[in-house]
Each structure stands twice: as C-alpha cells, then as structure tokens.
VOBA-1610 file (N, C-alpha, C; in pm, whole numbers, padded with zeros to 5 digits, always signed):
BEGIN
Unk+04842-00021+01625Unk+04736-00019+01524Unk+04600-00039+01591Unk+04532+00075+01528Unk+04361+00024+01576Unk+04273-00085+01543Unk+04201-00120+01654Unk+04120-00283+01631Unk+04085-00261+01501Unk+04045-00360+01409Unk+03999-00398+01289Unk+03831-00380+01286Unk+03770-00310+01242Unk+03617-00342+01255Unk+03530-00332+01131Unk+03450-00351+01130Unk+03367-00375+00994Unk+03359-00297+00863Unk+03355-00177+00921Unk+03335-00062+00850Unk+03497-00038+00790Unk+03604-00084+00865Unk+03758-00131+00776Unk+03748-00201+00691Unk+03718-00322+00686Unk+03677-00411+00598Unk+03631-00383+00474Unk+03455-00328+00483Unk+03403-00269+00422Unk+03525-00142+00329Unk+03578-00075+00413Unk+03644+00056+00340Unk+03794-00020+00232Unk+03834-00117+00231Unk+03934-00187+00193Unk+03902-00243+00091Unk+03787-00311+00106Unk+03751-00393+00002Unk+03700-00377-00072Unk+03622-00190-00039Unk+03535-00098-00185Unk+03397-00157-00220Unk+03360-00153-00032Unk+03216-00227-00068Unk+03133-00170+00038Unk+03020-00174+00023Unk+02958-00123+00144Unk+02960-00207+00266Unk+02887-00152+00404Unk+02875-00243+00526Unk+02824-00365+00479Unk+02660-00329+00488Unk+02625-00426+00431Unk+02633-00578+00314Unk+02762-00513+00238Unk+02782-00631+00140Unk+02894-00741+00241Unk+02966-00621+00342Unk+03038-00740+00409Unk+02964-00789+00529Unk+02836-00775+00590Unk+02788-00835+00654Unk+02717-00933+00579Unk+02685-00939+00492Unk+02609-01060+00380Unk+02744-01182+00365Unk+02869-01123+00355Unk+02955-01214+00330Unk+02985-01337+00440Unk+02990-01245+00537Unk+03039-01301+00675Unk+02869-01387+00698Unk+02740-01334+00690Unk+02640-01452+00726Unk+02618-01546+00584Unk+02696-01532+00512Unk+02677-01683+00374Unk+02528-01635+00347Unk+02503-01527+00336Unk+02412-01444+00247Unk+02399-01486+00056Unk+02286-01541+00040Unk+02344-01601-00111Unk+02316-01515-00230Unk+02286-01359-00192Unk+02309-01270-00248Unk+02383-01140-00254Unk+02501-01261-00288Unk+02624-01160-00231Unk+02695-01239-00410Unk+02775-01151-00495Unk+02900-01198-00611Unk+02977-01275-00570Unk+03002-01416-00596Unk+03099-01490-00500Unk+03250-01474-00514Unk+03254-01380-00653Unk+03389-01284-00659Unk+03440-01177-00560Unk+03317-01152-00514Unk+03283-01010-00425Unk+03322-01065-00256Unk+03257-01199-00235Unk+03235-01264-00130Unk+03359-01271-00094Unk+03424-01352-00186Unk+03555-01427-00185Unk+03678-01353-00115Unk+03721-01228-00201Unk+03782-01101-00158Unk+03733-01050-00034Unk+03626-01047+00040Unk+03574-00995+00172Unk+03655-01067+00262Unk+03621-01197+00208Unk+03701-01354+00338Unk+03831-01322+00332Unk+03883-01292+00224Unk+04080-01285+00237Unk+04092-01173+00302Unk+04034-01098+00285Unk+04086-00973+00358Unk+04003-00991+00519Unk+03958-01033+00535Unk+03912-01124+00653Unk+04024-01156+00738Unk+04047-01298+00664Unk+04132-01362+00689Unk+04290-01257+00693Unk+04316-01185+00638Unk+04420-01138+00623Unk+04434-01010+00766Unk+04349-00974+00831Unk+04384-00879+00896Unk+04360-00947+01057Unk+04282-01025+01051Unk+04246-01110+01135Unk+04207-01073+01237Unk+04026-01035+01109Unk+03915-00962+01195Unk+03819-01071+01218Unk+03771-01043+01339Unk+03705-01122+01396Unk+03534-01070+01401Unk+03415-01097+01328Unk+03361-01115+01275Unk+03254-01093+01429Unk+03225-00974+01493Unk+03186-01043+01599Unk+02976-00963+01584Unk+02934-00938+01434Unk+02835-00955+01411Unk+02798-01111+01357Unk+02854-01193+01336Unk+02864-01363+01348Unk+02799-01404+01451Unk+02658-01344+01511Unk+02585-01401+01618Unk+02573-01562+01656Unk+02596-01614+01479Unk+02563-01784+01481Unk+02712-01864+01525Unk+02790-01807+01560Unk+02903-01880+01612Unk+02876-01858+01794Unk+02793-01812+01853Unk+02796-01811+01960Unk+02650-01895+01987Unk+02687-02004+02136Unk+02608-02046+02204Unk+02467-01998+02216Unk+02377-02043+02188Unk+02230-01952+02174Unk+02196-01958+02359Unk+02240-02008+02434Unk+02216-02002+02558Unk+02307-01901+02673Unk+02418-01905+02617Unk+02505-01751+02627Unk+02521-01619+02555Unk+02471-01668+02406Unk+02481-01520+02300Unk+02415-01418+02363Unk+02508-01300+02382Unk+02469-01157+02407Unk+02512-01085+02271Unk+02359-01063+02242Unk+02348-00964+02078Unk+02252-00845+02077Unk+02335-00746+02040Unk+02276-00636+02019Unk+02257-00618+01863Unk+02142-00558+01813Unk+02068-00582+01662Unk+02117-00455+01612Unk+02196-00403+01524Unk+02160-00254+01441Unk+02120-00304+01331Unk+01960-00194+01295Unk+01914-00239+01197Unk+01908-00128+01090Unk+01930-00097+00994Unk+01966+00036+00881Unk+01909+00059+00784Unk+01811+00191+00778Unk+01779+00173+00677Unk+01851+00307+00605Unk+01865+00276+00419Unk+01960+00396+00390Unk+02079+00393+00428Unk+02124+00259+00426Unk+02271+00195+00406Unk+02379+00241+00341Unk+02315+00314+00237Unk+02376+00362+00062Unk+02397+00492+00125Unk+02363+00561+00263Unk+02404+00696+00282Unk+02513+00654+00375Unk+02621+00741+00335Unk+02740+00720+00425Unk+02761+00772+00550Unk+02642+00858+00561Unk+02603+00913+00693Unk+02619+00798+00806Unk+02580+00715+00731Unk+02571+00550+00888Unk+02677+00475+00873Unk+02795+00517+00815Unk+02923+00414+00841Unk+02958+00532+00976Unk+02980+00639+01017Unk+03058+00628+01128Unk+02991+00610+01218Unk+02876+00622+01193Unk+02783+00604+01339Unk+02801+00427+01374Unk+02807+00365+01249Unk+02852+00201+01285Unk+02946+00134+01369Unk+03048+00228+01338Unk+03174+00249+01333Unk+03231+00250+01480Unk+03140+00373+01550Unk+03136+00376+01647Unk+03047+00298+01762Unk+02944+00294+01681Unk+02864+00191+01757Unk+02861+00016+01802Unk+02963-00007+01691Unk+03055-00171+01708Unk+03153-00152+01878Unk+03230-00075+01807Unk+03318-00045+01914Unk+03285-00028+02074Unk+03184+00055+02083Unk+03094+00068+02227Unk+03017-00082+02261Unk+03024-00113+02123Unk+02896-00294+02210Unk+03046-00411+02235Unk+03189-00370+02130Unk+03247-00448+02152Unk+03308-00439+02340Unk+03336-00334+02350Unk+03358-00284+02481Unk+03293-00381+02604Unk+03159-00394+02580Unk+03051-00450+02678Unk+03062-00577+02629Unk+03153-00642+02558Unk+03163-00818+02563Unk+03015-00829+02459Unk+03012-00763+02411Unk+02881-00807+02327Unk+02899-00845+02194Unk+02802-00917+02098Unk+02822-00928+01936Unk+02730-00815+01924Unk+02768-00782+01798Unk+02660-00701+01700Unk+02616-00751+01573Unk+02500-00757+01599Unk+02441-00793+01447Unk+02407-00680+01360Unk+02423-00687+01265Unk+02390-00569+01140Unk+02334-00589+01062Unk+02225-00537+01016Unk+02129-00605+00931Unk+02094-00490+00825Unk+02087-00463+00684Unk+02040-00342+00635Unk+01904-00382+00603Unk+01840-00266+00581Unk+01683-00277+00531Unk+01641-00191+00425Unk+01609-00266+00341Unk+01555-00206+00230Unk+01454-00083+00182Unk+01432+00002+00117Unk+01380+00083+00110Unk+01222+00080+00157Unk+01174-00075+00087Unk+01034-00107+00120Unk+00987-00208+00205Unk+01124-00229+00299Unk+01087-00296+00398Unk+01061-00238+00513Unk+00940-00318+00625Unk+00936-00241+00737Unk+01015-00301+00841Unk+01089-00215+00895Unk+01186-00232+00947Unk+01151-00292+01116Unk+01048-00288+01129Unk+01037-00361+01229Unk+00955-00479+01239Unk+00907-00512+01136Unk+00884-00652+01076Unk+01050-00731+01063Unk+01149-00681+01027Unk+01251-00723+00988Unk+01334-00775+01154Unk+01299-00622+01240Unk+01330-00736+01387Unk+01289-00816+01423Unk+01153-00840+01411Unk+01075-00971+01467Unk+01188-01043+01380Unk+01162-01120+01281Unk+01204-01191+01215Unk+01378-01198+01281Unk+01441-01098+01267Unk+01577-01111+01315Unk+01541-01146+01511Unk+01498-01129+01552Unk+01508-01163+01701Unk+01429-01293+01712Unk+01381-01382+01632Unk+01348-01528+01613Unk+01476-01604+01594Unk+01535-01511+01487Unk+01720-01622+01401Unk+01805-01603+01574Unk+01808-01481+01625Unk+01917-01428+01712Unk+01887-01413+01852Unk+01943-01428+01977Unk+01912-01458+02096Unk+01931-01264+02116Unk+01878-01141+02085Unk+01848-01028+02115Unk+01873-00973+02269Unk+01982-00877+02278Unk+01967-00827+02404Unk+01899-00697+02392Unk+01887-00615+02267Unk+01841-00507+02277Unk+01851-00504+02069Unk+01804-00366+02085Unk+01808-00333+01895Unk+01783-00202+01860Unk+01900-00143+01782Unk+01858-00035+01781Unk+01862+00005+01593Unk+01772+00076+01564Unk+01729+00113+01439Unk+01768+00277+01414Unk+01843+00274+01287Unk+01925+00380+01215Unk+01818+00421+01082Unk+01753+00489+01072Unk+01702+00587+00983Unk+01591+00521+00947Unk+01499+00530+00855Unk+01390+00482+00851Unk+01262+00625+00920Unk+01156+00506+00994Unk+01095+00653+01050Unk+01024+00595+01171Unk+00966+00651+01267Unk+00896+00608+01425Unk+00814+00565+01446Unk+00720+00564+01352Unk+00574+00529+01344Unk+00492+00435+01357Unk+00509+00356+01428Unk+00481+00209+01422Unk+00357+00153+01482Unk+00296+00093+01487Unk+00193+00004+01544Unk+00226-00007+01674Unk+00155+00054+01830Unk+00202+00002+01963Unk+00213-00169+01929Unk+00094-00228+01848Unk+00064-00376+01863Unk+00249-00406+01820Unk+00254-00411+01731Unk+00356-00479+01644Unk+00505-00457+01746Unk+00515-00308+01798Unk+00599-00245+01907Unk+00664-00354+01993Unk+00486-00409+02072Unk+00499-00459+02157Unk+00523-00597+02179Unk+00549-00694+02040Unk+00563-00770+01977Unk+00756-00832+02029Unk+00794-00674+02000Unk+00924-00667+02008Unk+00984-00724+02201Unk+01046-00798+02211Unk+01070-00827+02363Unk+01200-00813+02444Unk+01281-00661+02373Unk+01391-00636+02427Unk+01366-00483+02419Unk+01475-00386+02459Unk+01505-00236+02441Unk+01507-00219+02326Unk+01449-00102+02277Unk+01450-00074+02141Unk+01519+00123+02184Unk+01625+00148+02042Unk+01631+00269+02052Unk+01661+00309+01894Unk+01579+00412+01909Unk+01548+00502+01747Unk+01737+00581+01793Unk+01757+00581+01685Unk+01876+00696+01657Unk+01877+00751+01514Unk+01900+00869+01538Unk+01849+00958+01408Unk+01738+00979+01398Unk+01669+00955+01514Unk+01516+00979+01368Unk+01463+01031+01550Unk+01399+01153+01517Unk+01335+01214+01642Unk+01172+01200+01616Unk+01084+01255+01740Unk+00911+01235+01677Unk+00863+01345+01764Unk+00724+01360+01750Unk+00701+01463+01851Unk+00641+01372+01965Unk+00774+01376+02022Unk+00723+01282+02170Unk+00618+01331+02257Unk+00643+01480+02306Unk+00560+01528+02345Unk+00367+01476+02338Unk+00357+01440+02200Unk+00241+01410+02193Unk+00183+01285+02174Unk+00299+01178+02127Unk+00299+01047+02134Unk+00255+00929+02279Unk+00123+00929+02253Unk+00113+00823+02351Unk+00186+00673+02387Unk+00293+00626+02290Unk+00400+00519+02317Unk+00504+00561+02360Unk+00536+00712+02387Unk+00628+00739+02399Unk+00764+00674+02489Unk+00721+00591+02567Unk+00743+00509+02687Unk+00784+00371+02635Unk+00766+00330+02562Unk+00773+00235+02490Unk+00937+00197+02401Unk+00973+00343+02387Unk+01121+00319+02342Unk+01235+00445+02343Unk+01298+00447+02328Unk+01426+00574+02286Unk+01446+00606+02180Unk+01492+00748+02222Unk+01466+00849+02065Unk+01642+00930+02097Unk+01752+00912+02011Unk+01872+00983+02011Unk+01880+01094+01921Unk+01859+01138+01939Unk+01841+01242+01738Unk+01916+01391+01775Unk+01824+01509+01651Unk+01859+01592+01688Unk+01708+01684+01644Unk+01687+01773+01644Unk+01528+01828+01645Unk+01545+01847+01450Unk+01527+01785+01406Unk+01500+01760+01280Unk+01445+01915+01154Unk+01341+01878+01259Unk+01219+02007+01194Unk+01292+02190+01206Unk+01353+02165+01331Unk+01460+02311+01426Unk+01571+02314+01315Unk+01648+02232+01307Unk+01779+02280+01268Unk+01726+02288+01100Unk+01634+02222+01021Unk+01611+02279+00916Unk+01547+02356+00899Unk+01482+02400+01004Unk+01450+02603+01025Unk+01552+02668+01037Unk+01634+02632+01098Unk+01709+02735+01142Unk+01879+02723+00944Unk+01827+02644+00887Unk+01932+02633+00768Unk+01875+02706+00681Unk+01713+02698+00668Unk+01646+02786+00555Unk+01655+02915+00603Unk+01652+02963+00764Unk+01621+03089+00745Unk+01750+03131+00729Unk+01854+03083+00741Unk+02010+03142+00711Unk+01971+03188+00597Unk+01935+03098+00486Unk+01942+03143+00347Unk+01872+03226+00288Unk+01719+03242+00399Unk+01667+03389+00347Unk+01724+03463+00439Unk+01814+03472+00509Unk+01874+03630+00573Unk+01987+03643+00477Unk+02011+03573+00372Unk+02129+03582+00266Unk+02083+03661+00164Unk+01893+03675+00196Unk+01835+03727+00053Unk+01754+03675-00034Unk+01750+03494-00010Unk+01710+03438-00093Unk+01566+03393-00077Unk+01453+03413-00148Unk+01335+03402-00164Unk+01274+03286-00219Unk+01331+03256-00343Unk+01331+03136-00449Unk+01356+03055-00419Unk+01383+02907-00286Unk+01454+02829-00235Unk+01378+02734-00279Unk+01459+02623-00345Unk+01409+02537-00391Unk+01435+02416-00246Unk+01385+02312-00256Unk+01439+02189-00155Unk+01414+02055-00231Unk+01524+01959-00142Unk+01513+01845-00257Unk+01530+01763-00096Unk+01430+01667-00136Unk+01338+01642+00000Unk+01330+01433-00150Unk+01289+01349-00031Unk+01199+01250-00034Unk+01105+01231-00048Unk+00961+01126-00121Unk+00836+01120-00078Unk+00782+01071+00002Unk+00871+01068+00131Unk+00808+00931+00185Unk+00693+01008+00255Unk+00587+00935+00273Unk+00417+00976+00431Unk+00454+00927+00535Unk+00568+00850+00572Unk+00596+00788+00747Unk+00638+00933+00729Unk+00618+00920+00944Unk+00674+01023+00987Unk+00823+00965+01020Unk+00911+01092+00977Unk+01051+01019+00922Unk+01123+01185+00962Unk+01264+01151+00982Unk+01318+01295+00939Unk+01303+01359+00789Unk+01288+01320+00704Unk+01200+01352+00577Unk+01118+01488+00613Unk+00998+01459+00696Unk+00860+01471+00635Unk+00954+01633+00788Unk+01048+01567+00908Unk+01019+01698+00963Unk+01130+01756+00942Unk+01229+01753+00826Unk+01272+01845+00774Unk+01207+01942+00670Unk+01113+01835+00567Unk+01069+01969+00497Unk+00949+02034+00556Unk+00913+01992+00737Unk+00840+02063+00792Unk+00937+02199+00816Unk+01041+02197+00882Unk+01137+02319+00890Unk+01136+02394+00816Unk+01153+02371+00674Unk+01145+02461+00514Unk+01015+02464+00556Unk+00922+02421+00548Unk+00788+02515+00508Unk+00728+02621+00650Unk+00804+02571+00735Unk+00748+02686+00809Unk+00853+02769+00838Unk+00976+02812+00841Unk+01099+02889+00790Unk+01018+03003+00670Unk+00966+02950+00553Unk+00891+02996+00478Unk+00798+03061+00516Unk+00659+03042+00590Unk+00573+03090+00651Unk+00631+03212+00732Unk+00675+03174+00822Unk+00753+03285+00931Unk+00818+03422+00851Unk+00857+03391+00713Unk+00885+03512+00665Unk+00799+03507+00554Unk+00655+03483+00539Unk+00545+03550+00398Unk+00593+03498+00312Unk+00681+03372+00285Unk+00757+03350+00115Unk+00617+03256+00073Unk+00574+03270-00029Unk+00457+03202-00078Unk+00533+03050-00130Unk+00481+02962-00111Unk+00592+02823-00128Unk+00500+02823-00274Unk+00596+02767-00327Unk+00591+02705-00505Unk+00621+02598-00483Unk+00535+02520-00485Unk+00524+02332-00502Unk+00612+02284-00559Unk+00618+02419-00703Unk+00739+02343-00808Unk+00875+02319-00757Unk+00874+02341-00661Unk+01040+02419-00579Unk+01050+02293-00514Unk+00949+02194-00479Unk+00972+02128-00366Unk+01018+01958-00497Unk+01090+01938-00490Unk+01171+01811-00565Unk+01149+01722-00499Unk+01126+01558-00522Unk+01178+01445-00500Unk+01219+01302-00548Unk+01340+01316-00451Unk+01430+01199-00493Unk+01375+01051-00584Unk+01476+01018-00686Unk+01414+00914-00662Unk+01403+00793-00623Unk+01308+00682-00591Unk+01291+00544-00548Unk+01341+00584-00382Unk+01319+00711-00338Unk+01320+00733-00157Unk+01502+00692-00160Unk+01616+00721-00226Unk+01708+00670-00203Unk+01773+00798-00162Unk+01850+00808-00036Unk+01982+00931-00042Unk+02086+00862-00143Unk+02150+00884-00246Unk+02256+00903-00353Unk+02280+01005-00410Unk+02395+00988-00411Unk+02497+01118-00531Unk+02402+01132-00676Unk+02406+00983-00709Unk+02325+00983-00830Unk+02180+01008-00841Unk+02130+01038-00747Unk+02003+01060-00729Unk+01990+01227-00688Unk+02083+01263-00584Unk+02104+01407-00644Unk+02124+01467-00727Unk+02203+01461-00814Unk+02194+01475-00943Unk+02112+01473-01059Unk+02043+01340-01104Unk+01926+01355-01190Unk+01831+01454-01088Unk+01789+01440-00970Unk+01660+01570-00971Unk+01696+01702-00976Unk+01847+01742-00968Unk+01880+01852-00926Unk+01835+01913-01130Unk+01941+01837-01199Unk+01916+01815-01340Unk+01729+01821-01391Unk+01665+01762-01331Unk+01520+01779-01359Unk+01447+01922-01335Unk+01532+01960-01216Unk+01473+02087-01137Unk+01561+02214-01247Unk+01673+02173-01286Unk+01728+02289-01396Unk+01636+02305-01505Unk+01610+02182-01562Unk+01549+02156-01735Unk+01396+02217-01695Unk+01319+02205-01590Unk+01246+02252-01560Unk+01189+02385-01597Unk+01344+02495-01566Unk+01283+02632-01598Unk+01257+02708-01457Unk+01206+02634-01411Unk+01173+02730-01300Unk+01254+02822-01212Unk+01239+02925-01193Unk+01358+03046-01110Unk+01345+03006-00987Unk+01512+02969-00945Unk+01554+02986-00775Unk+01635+03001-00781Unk+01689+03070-00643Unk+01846+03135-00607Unk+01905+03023-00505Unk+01867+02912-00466Unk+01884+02910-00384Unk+01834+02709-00330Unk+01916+02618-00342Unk+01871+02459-00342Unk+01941+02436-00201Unk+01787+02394-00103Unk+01849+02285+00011Unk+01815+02162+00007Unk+01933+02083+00018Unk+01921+01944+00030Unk+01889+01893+00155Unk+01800+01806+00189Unk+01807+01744+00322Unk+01944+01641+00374Unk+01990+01621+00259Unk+02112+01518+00301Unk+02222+01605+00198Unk+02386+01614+00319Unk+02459+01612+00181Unk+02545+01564+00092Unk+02468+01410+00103Unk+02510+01305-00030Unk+02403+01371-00148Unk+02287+01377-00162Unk+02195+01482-00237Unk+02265+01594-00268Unk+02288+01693-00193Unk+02379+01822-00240Unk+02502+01797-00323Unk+02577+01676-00277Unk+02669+01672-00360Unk+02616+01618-00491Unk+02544+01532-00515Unk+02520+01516-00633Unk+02472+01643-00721Unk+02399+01717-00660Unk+02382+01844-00735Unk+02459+01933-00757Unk+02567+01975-00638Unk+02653+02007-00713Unk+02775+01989-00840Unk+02752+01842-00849Unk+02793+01796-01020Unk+02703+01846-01143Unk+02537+01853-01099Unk+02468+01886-01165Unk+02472+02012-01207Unk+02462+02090-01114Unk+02520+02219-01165Unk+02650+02291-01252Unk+02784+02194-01207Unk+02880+02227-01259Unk+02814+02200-01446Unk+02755+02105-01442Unk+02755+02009-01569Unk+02654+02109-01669Unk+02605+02182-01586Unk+02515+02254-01658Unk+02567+02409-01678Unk+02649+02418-01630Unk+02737+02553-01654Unk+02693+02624-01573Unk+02637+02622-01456Unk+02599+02680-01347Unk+02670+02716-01227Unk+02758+02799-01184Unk+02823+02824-01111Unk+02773+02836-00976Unk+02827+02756-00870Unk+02826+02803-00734Unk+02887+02834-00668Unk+02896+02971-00554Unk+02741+02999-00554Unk+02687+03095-00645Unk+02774+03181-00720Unk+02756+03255-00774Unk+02647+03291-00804Unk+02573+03169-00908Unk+02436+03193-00922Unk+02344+03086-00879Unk+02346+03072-00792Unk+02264+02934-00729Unk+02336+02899-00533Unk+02333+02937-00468Unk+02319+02914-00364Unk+02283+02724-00357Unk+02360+02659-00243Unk+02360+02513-00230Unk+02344+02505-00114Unk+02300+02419-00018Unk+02266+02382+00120Unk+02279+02230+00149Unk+02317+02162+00226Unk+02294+02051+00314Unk+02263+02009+00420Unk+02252+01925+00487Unk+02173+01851+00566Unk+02290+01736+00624Unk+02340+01742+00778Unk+02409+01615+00811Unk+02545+01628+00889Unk+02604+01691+00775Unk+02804+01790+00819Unk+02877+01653+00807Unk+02818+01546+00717Unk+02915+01403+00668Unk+03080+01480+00598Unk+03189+01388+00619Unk+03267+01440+00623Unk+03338+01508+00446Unk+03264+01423+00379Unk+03237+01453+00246Unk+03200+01625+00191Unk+03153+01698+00309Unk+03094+01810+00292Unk+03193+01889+00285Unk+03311+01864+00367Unk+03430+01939+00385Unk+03577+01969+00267Unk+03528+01860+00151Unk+03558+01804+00088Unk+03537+01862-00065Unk+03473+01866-00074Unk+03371+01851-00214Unk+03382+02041-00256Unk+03380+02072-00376Unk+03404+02209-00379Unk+03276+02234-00477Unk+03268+02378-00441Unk+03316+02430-00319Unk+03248+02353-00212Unk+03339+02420-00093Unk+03285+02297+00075Unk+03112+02348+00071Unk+03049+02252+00147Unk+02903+02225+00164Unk+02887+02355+00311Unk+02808+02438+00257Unk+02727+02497+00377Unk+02624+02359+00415Unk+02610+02327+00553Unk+02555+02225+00584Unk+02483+02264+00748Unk+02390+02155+00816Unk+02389+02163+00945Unk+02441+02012+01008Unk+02544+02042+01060Unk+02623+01927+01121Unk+02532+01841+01207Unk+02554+01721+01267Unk+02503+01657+01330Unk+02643+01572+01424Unk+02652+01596+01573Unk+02724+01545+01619Unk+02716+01422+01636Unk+02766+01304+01525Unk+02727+01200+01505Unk+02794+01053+01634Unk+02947+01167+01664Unk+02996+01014+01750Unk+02932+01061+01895Unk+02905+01179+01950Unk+02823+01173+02050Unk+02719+01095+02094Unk+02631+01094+01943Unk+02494+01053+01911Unk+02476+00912+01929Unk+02615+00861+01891Unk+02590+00641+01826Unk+02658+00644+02019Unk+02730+00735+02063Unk+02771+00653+02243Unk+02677+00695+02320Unk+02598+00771+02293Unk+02489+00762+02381Unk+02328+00684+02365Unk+02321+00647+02221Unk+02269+00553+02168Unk+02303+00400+02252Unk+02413+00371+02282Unk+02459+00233+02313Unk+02498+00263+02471Unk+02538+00379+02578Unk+02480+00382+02707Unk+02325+00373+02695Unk+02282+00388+02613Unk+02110+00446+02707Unk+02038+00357+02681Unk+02076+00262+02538Unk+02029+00121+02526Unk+02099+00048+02650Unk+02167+00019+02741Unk+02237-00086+02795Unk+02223-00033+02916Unk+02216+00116+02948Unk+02134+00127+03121Unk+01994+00075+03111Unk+01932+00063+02992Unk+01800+00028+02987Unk+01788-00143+03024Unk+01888-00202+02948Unk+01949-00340+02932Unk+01937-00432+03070Unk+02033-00323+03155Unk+02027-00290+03274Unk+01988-00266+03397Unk+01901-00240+03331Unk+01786-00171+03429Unk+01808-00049+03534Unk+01882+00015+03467Unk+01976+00151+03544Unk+01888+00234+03504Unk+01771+00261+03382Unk+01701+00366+03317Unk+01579+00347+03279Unk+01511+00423+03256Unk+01350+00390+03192Unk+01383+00443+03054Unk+01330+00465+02958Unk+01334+00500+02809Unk+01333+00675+02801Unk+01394+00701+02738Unk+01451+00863+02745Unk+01422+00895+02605Unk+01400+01053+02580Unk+01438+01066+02445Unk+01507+01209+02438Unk+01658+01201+02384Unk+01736+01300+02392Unk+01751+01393+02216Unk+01759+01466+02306Unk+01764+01568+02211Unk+01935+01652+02161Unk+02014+01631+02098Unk+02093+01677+02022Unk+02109+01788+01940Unk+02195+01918+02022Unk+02188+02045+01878Unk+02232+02003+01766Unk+02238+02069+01677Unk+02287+02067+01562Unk+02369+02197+01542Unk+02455+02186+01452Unk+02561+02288+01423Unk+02560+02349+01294Unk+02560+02485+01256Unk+02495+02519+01138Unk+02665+02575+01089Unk+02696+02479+00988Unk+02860+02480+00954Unk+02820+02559+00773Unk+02887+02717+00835Unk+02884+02765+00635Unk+02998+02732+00608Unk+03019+02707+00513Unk+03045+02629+00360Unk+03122+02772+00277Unk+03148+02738+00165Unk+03176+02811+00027Unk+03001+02812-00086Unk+02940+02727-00029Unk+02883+02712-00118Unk+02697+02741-00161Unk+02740+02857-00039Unk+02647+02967-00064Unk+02676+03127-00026Unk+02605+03179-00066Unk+02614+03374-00078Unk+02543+03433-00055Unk+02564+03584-00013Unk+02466+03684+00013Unk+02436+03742-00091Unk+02277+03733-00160Unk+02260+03803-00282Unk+02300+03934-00267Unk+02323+03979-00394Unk+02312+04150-00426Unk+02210+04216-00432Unk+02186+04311-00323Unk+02041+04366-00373Unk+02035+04481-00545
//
C-alpha cells in the first residue's frame, strides 16, 4: 500500500486540503464535527501529519511552505499530492497554508515564516506581482508554480522562480483551434482580477488569437466569474447569465475546466446541446475533463512534471547547486467531444 498523504485524508473524509490542514494545526475555524472525523481517520490510517511544523524542534525544523491560492480548484490537489511526497523524500515537513481570495499572499508568508523555521516557499496560483520591497522581506527561496510573467522584461526577475507553462501561448493556440473550427462568436469566461495572474495572460491569448484573425471582440462575450472563485458553481451561474443574456456565440472558452464544467450543466439545463450548438473549451486537462460528458476539449498542463521540478529547483536553490530559473512548460492541446467544426 501507498504512503498515506494529505490529499488521502482530505479525499476520505470529503473535505478539502485545506480543511484537513486546519484540523491537524487546531485551527478554530474548522466544525468540530468536521475536525473530529479528520483525527479518526488520522488516527486510523496512521498518517503522520508531517505539515505539523510545531511538533518539530525550532532549532532543527526543516520546513518547506506551500502556499495556495484557489484551493477550491482541484487543479492543486495533485500538484500537492505530488509535491508532499518530493519534500517528504528530502526528510523535510511541509507546511500548507491556503489563501484566501483577498489575501495577499505574500503578506501571508511573512507572517507564516515568523510562526515557522522556513527553508524555502513555494506559492500555487495567485499572481507575480509583487513589491521587490516586500519580496525582499522574504529570507528564503521562493518559487512561483503555475503562474508564469514576462520575465523577459521584469527587472526582479532574479529574485525568484517561475515553473509554469506560457499561459498567454497555449490560450492562443486553444482559441485559434476554435476559429479554424469556424467559430467567430467565441465567448470566454475569464476572472476580474488587475494582478498580473494567469487570468489576465490567458485572456491576453483570446484577445490576440482574435486580433490575428480580424474577429472584432464583443466585450459582451467576455464574462466574469464570480467573487474571482474557479467553481463548478460559479461556472454555471455565468455561463447561465451569458445564455439569459441573448447574445449570439458558437462557441465558450473557459480558462479553467472546473468553469467549463459548470457550464456544461448550464447548458444541458437550458436545453442547449453540446456541441451541437455551442462549442465548449477548457483550460488545465484536470482529470475531471476526461470524465464529464461530453469529455472537455481542453489544453492540458503537465502537472506532475511541473510540482517535481518545482521542488528540485527550489532545493538546488536551497542548496546552493542553482541561481533562480524560470522554466517554461508546453502545454498539450487535448480535443474533447465537446466541440465541432461548424457547417458552412
């Protein structure tokens, strides 16, 4: 049998990461019904808790920080998943911390690398943008995963690691699939966030995908989520807003496809057939995509590549084997059922 790790826990007990990392730090906003059941099944498999930074010696603790934002997307349980496993490897704890929609997430390390003796920290979704001051604040390796920037032009660039995949590219290269399918009308269901985020350079991809072929963009086309959350249920009501709307498209990309799937309920619900008459798209290749009917045309993201080279390149850095890198990751453009070539 395979080691026991968090994201088991979590999957057993029908709760997210985060609710069982709240359990395990006596988090006092956690259901103590909820809590309770985490500990037995704890106790019952006899997992060893080794984001529990406070059971180790503060003069020996070796802790590595993952910090998450967009917890609620299931996109970051395997990357967790895998990323426990690689720090457990190196004799290390992991701390896990989620972050809230309106928290800044690197305000949240300071604060966590005051509670925790920090060997390094690496941050899962969110966006790059940060203050050098505040950056520099930080006094271990820091590495972005998921979230790419235009390094090229970034004067901190030096300052930290970037694991990703070209954000802005592979959602060029998903929209223009869908206008070589025919489709003109493409709606996208995008976030509001202004950090620079994979957000802002995916629906950079859609709008210049657009440009490159003369499609005049309709504002109305461009949707967003709400309260900045990836959810099913949040796909859904906008997908639902974007129907009642009125407005003509052949054709909805989601940046995530926890979003797509929610729309594709929306659509069923509305008597809307896909793809028949509506073309669907995603963002990610979560395993849910494969799943869900019809399957998700999506652009994959090689995610367990992504979290082990995330945790070498933090720990040659650790190390001092490396200077700060920022790698770049293809993406895989996986069709689906659940889009078509219009009829001319």
């Amino acid at each position: 049998m395979s080691e026991i790790t968090i994201v088991e826990i979590a999957r057993r007990c029908g709760v997210g990461v985060s609710t069982v990392s709240r359990a395990i730090n006596n988090h006092s906003d956690i259901n103590p019904e909820t809590k309770k059941r985490i500990l037995e099944v704890i106790r019952e498999t006899g997992y060893i808790p080794n984001n529990s930074a406070r059971n180790l010696k503060r003069n020996d603790a070796k802790c590595i920080a993952v910090l998450v934002k967009g917890i609620t997307n299931p996109f970051f349980a395997p990357m967790i998943e895998v990323v426990e496993h690689e720090v457990e490897i190196r004799k290390y704890a992991l701390v896990l911390r989620h972050v809230d929609a309106y928290e800044d997430e690197v305000d949240v390390a300071l604060e966590l690398e005051k509670e925790k003796r920090l060997r390094g920290i690496i941050f899962m979704g969110g966006n790059i943008n940060h203050s050098a001051d505040k950056m520099n604040k930080l006094n271990v390796p820091v590495v972005f995963a998921t979230i790419g920037s235009d390094i090229a032009t970034d004067p901190d660039r030096k300052r930290y690691s970037t694991v990703a995949v070209d954000d802005a590219k592979e959602s060029f290269k998903m929209v223009e699939y869908l206008i070589g399918l025919g489709h003109k009308k493409i709606a996208i269901m995008t976030e509001g966030s202004d950090a620079h985020s994979v957000v802002q350079l995916r629906l950079r991809g859609y709008l210049d995908a657009l440009k490159k072929h003369d499609i005049e963009v309709n504002d109305r086309l461009i949707r967003y989520v709400d309260q900045r959350i990836y959810t099913m249920h949040n796909g859904y009501e906008t997908a639902k807003m974007l129907i009642d709307s009125g407005e003509e498209f052949t054709a909805l990309y989601c940046i995530s496809d926890v979003l797509a799937v929610g729309a594709l309920r929306a659509f069923a619900d509305s008597g809307i057939s896909v793809p028949q008459q509506v073309s669907v798209a995603g963002f990610d290749g979560q395993e849910l995509s494969k799943y869900c009917v019809p399957r998700l045309t999506t652009i994959k993201q090689p995610i367990e590549d992504m979290s082990r080279e995330t945790v070498r390149l933090l720990f040659d850095i650790i190390d001092k084997e490396s200077y700060h890198r920022h790698i770049v990751f293809p993406g895989e453009l996986v069709i689906g059922e659940s889009t078509r070539k219009l009829e001319k």
